[in-house]
N, C-alpha and C positions, 0 to 999 in steps of 0.2 A: 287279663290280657289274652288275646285270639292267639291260639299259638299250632302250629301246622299240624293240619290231620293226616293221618293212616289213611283211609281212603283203598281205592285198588290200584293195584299196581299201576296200572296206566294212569290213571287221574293224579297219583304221586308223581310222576314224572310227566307231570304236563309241564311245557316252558310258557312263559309270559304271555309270550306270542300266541300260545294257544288258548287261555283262560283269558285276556285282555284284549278289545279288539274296540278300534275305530269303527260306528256303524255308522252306513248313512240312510236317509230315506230308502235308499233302494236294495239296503241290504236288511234293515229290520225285521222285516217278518223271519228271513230266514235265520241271523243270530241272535235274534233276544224270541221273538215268538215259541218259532219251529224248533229252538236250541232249550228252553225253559222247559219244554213235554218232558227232559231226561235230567235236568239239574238248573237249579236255580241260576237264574239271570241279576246282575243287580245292574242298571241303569244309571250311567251318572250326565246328565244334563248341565252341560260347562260352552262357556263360552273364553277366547285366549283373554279378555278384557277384566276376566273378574278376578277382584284379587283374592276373597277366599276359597274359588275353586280351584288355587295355586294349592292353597293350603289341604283340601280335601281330598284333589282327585288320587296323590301319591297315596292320602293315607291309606283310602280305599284302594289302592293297586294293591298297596303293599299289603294288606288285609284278605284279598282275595288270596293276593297269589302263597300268603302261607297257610291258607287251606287247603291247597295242595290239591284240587280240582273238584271240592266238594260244592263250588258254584264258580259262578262266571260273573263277569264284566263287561260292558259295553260304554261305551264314550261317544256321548254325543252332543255334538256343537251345534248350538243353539243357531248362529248365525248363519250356519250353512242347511238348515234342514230344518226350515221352521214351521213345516206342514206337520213334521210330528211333533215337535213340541207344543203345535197348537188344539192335537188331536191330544195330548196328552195334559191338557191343559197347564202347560207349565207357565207359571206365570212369574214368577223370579228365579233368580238363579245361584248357587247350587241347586239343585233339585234331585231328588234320588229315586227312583221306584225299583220295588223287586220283584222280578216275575216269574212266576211258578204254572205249570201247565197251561201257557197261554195266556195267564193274567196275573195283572200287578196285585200283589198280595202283601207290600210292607211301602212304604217309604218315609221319607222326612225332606225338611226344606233346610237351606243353611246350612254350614259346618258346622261340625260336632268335634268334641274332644276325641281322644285315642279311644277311652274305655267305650264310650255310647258307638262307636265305629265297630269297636270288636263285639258288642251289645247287639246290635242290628247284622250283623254280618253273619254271627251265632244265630239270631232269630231264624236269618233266612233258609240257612245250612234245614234246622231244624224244618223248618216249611215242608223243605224239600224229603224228607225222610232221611237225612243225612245227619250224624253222630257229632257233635258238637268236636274241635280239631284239637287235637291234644300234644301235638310231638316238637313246637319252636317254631322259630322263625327264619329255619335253614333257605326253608325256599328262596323267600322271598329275600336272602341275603345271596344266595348266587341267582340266580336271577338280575339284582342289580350290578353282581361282577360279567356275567355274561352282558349287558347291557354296555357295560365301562370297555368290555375287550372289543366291543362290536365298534367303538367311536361313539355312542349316545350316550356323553356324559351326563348331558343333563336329566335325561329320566334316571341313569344310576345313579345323580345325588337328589335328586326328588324320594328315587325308592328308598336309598340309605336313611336320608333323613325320617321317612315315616317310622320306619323303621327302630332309630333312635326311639322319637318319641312313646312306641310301646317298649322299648326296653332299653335303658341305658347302662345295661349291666354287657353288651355286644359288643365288645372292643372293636371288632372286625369292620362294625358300621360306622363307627368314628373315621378307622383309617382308610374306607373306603368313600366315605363323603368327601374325605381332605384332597384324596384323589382325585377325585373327580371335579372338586375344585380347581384342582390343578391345569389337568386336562382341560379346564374352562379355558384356562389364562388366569383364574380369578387367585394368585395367590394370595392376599393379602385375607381373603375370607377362607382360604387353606388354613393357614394359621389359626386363624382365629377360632377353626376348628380344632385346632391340634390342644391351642392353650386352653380349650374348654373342654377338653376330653377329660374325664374323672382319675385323680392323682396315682390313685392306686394301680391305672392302666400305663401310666408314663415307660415303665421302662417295654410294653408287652412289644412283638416284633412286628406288628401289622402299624404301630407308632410308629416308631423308627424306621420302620421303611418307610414311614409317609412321608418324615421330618426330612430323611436323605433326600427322597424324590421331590420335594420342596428347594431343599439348598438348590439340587439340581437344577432347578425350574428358571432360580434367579440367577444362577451364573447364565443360562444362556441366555437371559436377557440383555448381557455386557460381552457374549460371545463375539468373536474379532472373525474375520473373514479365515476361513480355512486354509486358502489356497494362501495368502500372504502370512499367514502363520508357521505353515512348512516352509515356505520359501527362504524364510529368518530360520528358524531349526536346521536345514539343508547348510545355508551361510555360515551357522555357527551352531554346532551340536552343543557345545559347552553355555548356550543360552540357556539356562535351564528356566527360567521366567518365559519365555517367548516356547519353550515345550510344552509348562505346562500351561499357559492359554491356549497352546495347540492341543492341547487333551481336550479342554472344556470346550472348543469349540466343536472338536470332534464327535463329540458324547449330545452338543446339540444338536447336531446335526445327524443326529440319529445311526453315527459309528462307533457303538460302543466298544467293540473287541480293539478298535483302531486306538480309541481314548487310552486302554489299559492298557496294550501296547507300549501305548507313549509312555505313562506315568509308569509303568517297571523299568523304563528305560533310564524314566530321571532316577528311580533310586537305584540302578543300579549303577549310575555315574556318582550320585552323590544322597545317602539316604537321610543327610540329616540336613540336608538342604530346607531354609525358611521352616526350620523346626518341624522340619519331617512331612514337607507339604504332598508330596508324591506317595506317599505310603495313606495318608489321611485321607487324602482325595479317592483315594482306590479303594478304603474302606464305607466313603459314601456310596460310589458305585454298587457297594457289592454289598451293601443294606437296603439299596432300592433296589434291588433284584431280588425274586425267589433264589430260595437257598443252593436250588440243584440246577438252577441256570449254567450251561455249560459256561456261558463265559463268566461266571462268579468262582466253579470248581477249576476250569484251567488257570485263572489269574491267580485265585488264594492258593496253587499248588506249584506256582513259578515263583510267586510271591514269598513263600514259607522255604524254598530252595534256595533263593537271594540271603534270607536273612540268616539259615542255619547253615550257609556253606562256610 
C-alpha cells in the first residue's frame, strides 16, 4: 500500500490544490513539462464519458496526494484538448504517462487495481530521486475533509472512496464517504455506506456522527414550514408535537442553536414526553457535531443542569 511520505517540509504540507491541477493545452508545457525538471509529473488523460476513469482518476488523486508532494498530477480531458492527446498519442482512454525532466518515463492504459496504482506511483517517486512514501494516508484523508468543508462533496467521496480501497482498516473514510453522501442528497447510498462499514468499527465516533447526520438528513426531508411551525408553538406552548417539528425544521434549516433551544424547552416543560423524544433528539444533534462545538458544550451543560436540578 502507497502510504504518505516525509518528504520536506513544504512538499508535506502541500494541499490538493497544489499537487493536483486541471491542465489544458495552454497550460502544459508549464505544469507537467516545466514542473517535471523538479518532481515527477503523472498525467492522467480522462474524459467526463468514461466510466473507468470514474474509477481511476480518485484512485490516483488519492495516491499522489498521500505522497505528500514527492510527485504531481495533472488531469487532462481528452475532449477539451485533443491536440495534445494526439501529440501524445493517446489512443483510448484511461491513459496515464509519467513525466520526469521533461519527458514521459512510465505509463499504462486502463485502470488498475489499488496495489498496481501504488506500484507505478512508487516507480515514479523513485524515477524522480524521490524515497519511496512511508508515513499513511493522512494527507490524502484531510485533504478530502478540506474538500467536504469547502462544498465539493463529490471529489471528497471520490477521494474517501479511493482511499478505502487501499485501506479499510481507516474508519474516518467510511464516515467521511457517508458524509459526503449525505452532502449529495444521496442518503440511501449514505447508508449503504454505514451498513458496509466493518463491524468492529460500528460503535467508533466518526460512525455515529455520520449515522446522526443521516437521521438528520431524513427528517428534513418531512421538515414543515418554519414560520407556521412557530406560529402553532406561539398559539400553544403546551404543543409539544408542533415544538418539536419546530426544532427539526429549525435544525434544517440551518438553525441549529434555535433547534436546541427548542428541544431544552420541550424537556424542560415535560422530559418524558413520547418517551423522552426532546432529550433523544438533542442527543442526535450533539453526535453529528464535533465534540467542542460551542453549541454541543452550551446545550450538554443546560442539558445536564435540567436533569440534575
Amino acid at each position: 500500500m502507497l502510504e504518505l511520505g516525509q518528504g520536506d517540509a513544504a512538499q508535506a504540507g502541500a494541499s490538493a490544490g497544489d499537487l493536483i491541477k486541471e491542465v489544458s493545452e495552454a497550460t502544459f508545457m508549464t505544469e507537467v513539462v516545466d514542473a517535471s525538471m523538479t518532481v515527477p509529473v503523472i498525467v492522467d488523460f480522462w474524459a467526463p464519458w468514461c466510466g473507468p476513469c470514474k474509477t481511476l482518476g480518485p484512485a490516483l488523486e488519492a495516491a499522489v496526494t498521500a505522497a505528500g508532494g514527492a510527485v504531481k498530477m495533472a488531469k487532462i480531458n481528452v475532449d477539451e484538448n485533443q491536440a495534445i492527446a494526439g501529440q501524445m498519442r493517446v489512443q483510448s482512454i484511461p491513459t496515464v504517462y509519467a513525466f520526469w525532466q521533461g519527458q514521459p518515463v512510465d505509463g499504462f492504459q486502463g485502470a488498475l487495481p489499488p496495489s498496481e496504482i501504488d506500484a507505478f506511483v512508487t516507480r515514479v517517486i523513485e524515477a524522480g530521486g524521490g524515497a519511496a512514501p512511508d508515513n499513511g494516508l493522512d494527507d490524502a484523508l484531510t485533504a478530502a475533509e478540506e474538500m467536504l468543508s469547502e462544498g465539493d462533496a463529490e471529489s471528497a467521496g471520490e477521494t474517501f472512496a479511493a482511499i478505502i480501497e487501499q485501506d479499510q482498516t481507516i474508519v474516518a473514510a467510511f464516515g467521511g464517504l457517508a458524509r459526503a453522501n449525505i452532502a449529495m442528497g444521496a442518503l440511501d447510498q449514505a447508508e449503504a455506506v454505514l451498513n458496509g462499514t466493518p463491524a468492529e468499527f460500528s460503535d467508533a465516533p466518526e460512525i455515529e456522527a455520520a449515522y446522526a447526520q443521516l437521521e438528520l438528513a431524513r427528517q428534513a426531508e418531512n421538515a414543515g414550514p418554519v414560520a407556521e411551525l412557530r406560529a402553532a408553538v406561539d398559539a400553544d406552548p403546551g404543543n409539544h408535537e408542533a415544538r418539536l417539528d419546530l426544532a427539526q425544521a429549525l435544525h434544517a434549516a440551518g438553525e441549529v442553536e434555535a433547534a436546541v433551544a427548542e428541544l431544552l424547552e420541550l424537556f424542560r416543560r415535560d422530559r418524558e414526553w413520547n418517551d423522552g423524544a426532546a432529550k433523544t433528539q438533542l442527543f442526535t444533534i450533539f453526535d453529528a457535531l464535533p465534540a467542542n462545538d460551542p453549541v454541543v458544550l452550551n446545550g450538554r451543560r443546560k442539558l445536564s443542569s435540567m436533569i440534575f436540578a
